[in-house]
C-alpha positions as protocol buffer text, in pm:
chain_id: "A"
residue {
  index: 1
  type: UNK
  ca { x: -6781 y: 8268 z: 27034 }
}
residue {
  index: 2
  type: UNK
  ca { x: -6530 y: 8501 z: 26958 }
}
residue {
  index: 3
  type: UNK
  ca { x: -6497 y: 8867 z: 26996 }
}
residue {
  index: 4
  type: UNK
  ca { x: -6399 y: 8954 z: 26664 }
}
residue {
  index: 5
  type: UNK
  ca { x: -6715 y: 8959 z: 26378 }
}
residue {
  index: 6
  type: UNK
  ca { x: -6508 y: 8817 z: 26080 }
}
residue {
  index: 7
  type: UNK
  ca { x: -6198 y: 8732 z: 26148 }
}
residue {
  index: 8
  type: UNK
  ca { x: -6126 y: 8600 z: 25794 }
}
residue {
  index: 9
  type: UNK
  ca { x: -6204 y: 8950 z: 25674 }
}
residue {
  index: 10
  type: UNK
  ca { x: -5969 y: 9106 z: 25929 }
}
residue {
  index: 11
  type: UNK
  ca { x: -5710 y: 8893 z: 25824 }
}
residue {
  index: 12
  type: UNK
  ca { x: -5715 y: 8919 z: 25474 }
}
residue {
  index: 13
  type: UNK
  ca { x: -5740 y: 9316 z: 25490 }
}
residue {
  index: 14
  type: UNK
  ca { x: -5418 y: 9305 z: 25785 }
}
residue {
  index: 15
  type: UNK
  ca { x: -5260 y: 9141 z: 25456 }
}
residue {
  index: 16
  type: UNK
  ca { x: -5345 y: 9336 z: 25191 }
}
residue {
  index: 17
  type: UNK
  ca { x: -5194 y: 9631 z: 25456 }
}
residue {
  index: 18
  type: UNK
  ca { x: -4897 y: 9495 z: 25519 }
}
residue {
  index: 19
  type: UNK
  ca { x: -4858 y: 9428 z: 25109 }
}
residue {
  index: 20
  type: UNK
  ca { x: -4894 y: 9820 z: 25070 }
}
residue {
  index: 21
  type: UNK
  ca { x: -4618 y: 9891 z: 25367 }
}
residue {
  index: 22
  type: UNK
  ca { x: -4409 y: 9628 z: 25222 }
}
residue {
  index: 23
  type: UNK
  ca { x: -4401 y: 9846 z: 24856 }
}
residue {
  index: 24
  type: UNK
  ca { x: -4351 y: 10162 z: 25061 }
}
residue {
  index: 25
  type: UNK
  ca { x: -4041 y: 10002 z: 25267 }
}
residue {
  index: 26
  type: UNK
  ca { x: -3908 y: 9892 z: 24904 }
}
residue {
  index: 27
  type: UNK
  ca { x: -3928 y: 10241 z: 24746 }
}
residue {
  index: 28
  type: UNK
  ca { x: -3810 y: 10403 z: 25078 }
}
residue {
  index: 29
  type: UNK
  ca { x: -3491 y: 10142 z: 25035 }
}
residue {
  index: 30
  type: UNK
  ca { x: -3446 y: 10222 z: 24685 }
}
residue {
  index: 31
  type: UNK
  ca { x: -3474 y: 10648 z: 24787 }
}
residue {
  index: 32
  type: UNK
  ca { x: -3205 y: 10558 z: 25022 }
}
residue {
  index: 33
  type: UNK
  ca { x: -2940 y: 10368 z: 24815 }
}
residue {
  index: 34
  type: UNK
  ca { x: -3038 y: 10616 z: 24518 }
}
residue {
  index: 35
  type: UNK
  ca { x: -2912 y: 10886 z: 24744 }
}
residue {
  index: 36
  type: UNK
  ca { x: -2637 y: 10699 z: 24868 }
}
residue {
  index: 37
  type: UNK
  ca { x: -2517 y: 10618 z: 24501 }
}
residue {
  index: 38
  type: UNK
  ca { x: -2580 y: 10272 z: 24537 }
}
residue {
  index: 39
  type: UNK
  ca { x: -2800 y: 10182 z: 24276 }
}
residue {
  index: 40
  type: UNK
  ca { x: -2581 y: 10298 z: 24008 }
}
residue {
  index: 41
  type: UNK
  ca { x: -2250 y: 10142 z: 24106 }
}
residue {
  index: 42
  type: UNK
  ca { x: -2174 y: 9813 z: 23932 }
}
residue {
  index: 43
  type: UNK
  ca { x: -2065 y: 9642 z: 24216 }
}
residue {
  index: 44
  type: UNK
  ca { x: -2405 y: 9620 z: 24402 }
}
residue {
  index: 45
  type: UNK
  ca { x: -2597 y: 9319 z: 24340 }
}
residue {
  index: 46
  type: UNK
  ca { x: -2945 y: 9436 z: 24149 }
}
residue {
  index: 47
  type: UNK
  ca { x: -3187 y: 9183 z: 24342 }
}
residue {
  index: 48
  type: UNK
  ca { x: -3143 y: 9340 z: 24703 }
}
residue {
  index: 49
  type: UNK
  ca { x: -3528 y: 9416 z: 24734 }
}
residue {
  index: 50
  type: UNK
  ca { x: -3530 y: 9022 z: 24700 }
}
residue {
  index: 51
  type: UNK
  ca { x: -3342 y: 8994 z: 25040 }
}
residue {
  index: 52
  type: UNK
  ca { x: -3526 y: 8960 z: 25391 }
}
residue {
  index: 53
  type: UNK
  ca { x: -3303 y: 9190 z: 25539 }
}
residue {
  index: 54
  type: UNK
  ca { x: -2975 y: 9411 z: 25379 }
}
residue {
  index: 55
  type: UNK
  ca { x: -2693 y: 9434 z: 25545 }
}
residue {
  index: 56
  type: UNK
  ca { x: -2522 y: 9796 z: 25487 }
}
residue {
  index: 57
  type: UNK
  ca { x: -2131 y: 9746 z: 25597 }
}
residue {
  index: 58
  type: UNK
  ca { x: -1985 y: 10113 z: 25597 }
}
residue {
  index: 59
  type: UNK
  ca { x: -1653 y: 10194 z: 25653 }
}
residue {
  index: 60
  type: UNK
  ca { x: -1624 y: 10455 z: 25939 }
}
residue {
  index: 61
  type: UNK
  ca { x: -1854 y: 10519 z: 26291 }
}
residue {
  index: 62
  type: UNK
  ca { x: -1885 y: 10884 z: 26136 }
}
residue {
  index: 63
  type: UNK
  ca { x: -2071 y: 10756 z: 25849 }
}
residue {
  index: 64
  type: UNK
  ca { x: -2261 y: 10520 z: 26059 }
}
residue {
  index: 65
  type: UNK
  ca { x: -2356 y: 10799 z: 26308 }
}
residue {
  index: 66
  type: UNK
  ca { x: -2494 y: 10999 z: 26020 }
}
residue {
  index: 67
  type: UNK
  ca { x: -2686 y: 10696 z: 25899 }
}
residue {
  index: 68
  type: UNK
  ca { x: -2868 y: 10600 z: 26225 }
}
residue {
  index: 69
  type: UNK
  ca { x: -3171 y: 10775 z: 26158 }
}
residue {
  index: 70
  type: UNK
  ca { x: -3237 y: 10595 z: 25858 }
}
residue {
  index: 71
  type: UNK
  ca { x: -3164 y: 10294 z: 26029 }
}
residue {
  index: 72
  type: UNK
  ca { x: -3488 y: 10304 z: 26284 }
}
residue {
  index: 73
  type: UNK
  ca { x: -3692 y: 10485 z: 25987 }
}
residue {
  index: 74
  type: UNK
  ca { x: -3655 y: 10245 z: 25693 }
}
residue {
  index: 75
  type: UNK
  ca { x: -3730 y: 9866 z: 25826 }
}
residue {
  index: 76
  type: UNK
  ca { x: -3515 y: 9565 z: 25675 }
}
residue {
  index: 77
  type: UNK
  ca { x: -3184 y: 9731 z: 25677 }
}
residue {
  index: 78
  type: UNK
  ca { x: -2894 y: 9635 z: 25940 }
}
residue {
  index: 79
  type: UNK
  ca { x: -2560 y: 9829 z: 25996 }
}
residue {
  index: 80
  type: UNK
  ca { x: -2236 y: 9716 z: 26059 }
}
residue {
  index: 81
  type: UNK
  ca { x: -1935 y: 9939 z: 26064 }
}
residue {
  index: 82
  type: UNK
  ca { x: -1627 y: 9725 z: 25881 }
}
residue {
  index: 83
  type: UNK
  ca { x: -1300 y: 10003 z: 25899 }
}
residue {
  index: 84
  type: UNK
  ca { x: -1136 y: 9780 z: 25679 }
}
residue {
  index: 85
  type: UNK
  ca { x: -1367 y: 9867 z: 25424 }
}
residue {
  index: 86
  type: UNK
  ca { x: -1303 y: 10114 z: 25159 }
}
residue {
  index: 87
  type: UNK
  ca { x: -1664 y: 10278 z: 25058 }
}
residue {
  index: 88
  type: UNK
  ca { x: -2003 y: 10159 z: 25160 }
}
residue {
  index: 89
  type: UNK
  ca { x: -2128 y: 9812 z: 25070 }
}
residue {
  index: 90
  type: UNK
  ca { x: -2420 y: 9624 z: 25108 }
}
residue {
  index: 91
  type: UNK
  ca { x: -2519 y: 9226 z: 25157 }
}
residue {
  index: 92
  type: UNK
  ca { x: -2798 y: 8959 z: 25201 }
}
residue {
  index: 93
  type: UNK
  ca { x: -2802 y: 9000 z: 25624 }
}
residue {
  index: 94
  type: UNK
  ca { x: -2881 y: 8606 z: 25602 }
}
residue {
  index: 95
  type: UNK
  ca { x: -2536 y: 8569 z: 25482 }
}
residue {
  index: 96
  type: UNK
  ca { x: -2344 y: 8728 z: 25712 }
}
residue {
  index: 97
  type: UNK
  ca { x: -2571 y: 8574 z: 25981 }
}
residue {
  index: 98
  type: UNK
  ca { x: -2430 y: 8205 z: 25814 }
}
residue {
  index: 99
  type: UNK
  ca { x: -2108 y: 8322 z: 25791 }
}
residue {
  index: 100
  type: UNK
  ca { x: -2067 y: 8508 z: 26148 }
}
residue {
  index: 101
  type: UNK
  ca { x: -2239 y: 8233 z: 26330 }
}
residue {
  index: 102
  type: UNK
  ca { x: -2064 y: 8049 z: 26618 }
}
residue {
  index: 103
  type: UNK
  ca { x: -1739 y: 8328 z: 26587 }
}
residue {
  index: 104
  type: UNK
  ca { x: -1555 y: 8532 z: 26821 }
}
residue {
  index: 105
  type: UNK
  ca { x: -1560 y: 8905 z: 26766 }
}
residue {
  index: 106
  type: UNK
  ca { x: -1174 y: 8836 z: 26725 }
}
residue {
  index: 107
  type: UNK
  ca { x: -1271 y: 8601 z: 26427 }
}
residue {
  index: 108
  type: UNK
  ca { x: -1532 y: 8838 z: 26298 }
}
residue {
  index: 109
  type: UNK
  ca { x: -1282 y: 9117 z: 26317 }
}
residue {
  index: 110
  type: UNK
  ca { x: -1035 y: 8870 z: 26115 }
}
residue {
  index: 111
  type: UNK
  ca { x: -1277 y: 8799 z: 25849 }
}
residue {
  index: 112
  type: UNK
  ca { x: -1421 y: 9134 z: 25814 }
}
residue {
  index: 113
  type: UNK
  ca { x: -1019 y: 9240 z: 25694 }
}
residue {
  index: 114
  type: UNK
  ca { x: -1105 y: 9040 z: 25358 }
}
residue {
  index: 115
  type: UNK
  ca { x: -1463 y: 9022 z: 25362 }
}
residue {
  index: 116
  type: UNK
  ca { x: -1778 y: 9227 z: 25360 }
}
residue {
  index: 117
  type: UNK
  ca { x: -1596 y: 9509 z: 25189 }
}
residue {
  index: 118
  type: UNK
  ca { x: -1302 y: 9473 z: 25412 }
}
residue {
  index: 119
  type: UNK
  ca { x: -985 y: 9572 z: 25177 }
}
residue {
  index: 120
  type: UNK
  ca { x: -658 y: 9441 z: 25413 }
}
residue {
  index: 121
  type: UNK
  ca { x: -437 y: 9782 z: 25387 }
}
residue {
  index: 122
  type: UNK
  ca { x: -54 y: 9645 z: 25286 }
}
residue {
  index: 123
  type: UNK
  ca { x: 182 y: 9846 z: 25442 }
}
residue {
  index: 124
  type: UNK
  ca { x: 500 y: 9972 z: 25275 }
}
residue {
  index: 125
  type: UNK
  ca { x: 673 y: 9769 z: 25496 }
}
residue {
  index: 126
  type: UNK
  ca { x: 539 y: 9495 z: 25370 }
}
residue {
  index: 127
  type: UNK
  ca { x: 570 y: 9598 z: 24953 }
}
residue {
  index: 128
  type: UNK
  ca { x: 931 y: 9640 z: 25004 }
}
residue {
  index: 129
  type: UNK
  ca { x: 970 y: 9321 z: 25124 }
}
């Protein structure tokens, strides 16, 4: 015999719950990149809501400090600070999970010159050659 009356019931209202904070999260993500600019830049992929988790690569700690609180208050969204980078992006986390799997930080720091917003600086040095 169990404790709980209906557990059936329980269940299916836990899930129509979590539905509703599921639709709050997205329009708390979509606040966020609105105010960030985000959602009106061409470069950002329209189907992010689709993705289990975003990744938000932004280009400087000072950003990222100013960030953190939205980082603990809006669930689904990971940050990674990429200096290389030249304004804020943002990715399906699953991908950079794939892609970041089984590497060194020195490998990660490699790829993240080229990739996941990373812009390599050339050097002047380097133009004139």
């Amino acid at each position: 015999m169990s404790v709980i009356k209906d557990e059936k019931k329980l269940l299916s209202t836990i899930k129509r719950i979590d539905e509703k904070i599921d639709k709050n999260n997205d329009q708390k993500i979509v606040a966020f990149f609105d105010s960030l600019g985000l959602t009106e830049r061409e470069d950002v992929p329209k189907n992010f809501l689709d993705w289990d988790t975003i990744l938000i690569v932004v280009p400087d700690r000072h950003i990222s400090h100013e960030l953190k609180y939205y980082k603990f208050s809006i669930s689904r969204l990971f940050f990674v600070t990429n200096p290389y980078a030249d304004k804020i992006h943002i990715f399906d986390f699953d991908e950079w999970k794939s892609v970041t799997r089984n590497k060194t930080q020195f490998q990660i720091r490699e790829m993240m010159k080229t990739n996941f917003g990373g812009v390599r600086n050339v050097s002047k040095n380097q133009e004139q050659e």
